[in-house]
C-alpha positions in Angstrom: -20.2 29.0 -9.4 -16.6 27.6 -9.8 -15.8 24.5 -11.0 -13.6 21.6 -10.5 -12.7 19.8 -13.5 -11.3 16.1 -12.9 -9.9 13.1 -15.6 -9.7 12.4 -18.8 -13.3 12.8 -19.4 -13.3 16.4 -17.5 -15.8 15.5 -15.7 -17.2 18.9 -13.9 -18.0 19.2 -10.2 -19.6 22.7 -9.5 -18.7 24.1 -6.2 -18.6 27.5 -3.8 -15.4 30.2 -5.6 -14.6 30.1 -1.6 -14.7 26.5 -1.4 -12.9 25.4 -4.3 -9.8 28.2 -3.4 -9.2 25.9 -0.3 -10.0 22.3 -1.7 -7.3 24.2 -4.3 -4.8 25.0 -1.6 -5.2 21.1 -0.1 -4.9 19.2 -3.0 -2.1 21.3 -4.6 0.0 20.3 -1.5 -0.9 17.0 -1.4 -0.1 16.6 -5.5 3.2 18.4 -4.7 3.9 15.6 -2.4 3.1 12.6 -5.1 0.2 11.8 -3.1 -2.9 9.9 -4.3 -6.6 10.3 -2.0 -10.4 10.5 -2.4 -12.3 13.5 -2.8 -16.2 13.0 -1.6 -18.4 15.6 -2.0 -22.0 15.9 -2.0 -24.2 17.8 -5.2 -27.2 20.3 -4.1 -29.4 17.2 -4.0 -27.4 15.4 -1.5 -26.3 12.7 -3.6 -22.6 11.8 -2.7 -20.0 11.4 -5.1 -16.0 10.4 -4.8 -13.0 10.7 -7.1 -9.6 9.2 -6.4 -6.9 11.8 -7.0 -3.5 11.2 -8.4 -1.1 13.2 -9.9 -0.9 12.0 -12.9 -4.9 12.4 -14.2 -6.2 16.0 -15.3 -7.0 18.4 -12.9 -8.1 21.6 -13.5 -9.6 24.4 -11.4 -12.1 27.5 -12.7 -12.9 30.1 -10.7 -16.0 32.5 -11.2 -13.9 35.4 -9.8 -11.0 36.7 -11.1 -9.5 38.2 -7.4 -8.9 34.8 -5.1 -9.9 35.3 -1.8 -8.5 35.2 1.9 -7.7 31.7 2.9 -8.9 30.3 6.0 -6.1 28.8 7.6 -8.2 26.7 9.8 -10.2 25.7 7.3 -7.3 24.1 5.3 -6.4 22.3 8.3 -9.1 20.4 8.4 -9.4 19.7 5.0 -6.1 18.6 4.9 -6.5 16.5 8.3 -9.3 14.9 6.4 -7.5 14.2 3.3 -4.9 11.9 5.3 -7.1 9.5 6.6 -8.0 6.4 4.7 -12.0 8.0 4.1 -10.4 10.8 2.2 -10.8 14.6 1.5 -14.1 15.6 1.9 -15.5 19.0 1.9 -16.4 20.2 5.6 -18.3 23.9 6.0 -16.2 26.7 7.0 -15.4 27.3 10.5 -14.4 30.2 12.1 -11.0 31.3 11.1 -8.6 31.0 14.7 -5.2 31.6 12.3 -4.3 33.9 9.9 -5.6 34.7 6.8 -3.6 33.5 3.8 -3.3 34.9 0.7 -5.7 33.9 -2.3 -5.5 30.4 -3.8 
């Protein structure tokens, strides 16, 4: 299980290797970009949680596997479609990859 650590506090959300190498890839462009959004996600028991995102609190990302994998290219598009509307990113299952496969995140 990788995690995503968040804020001062490091507060630690437990996610999918796979997953977290494109929430990685989507919220390091977005950061590049001085942008701010929510992150939602939802723990095994199906409570719902959200974070605000902004460059300047702590962010940190540790992966389970040392070799990244293959990036879904459509995936990351619609995370990142997500993460420019006013609800936020929030973490969508993987669909079938119709582009290429990007190298690891």
């Amino acid at each position: 299980m990788a995690m995503l650590i968040y804020g001062p506090s490091s507060t630690e959300i437990p996610l999918e290797d796979r997953a977290l190498a494109h929430l990685k890839a989507v919220m390091l462009a977005k950061l590049r970009r001085n942008e701010s959004f929510a992150f939602t996600w939802e723990d095994d028991s199906g409570a719902r949680s959200t974070v605000w995102i902004h460059p300047a609190i702590p962010l940190q990302f540790k992966h389970d596997r040392g070799q990244p994998p293959g990036l879904n290219k459509t995936w990351i598009d619609f995370l990142m479609q997500s993460a420019n509307t006013t609800a936020g990113l929030r973490l969508v299952p993987e669909p079938p990859n119709e582009g290429a496969v990007l190298a690891g995140g």
